[in-house]
Phi, psi and omega in degrees: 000347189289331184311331193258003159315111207249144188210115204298106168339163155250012188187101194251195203235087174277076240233136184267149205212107193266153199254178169286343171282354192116331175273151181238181186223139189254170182229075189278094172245172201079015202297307172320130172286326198206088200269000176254042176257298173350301206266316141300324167272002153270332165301334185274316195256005174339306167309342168250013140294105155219198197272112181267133177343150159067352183240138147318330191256168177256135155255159170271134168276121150003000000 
């Protein structure tokens, strides 16, 4: 299970993005330290994913 061990920048890309009323909006990229460990355990585990009624996206089943 350590491949899939997924773990939080420690200095991630923080970037505020201002909007037209005046309110920003912030934008946290890079947040993963090793964002394909990720990205591997939804390819090793796929099959257990699937499309819940009504949403465009797949979950992992119950």
């Amino acid at each position: 299970m350590k491949k899939y061990t997924v773990s939080f920048n420690p200095r991630p890309r923080i970037v505020a993005v201002p909007l037209d009323n005046g309110d920003r909006v912030f934008v946290v990229d890079e947040v993963l330290d090793q964002p394909e460990r990720l990205v591997q355990l939804a390819q090793d585990y796929d099959v257990d994913f699937v499309y819940a009624q009504g949403s465009a996206f797949r979950a992992a089943s119950c």
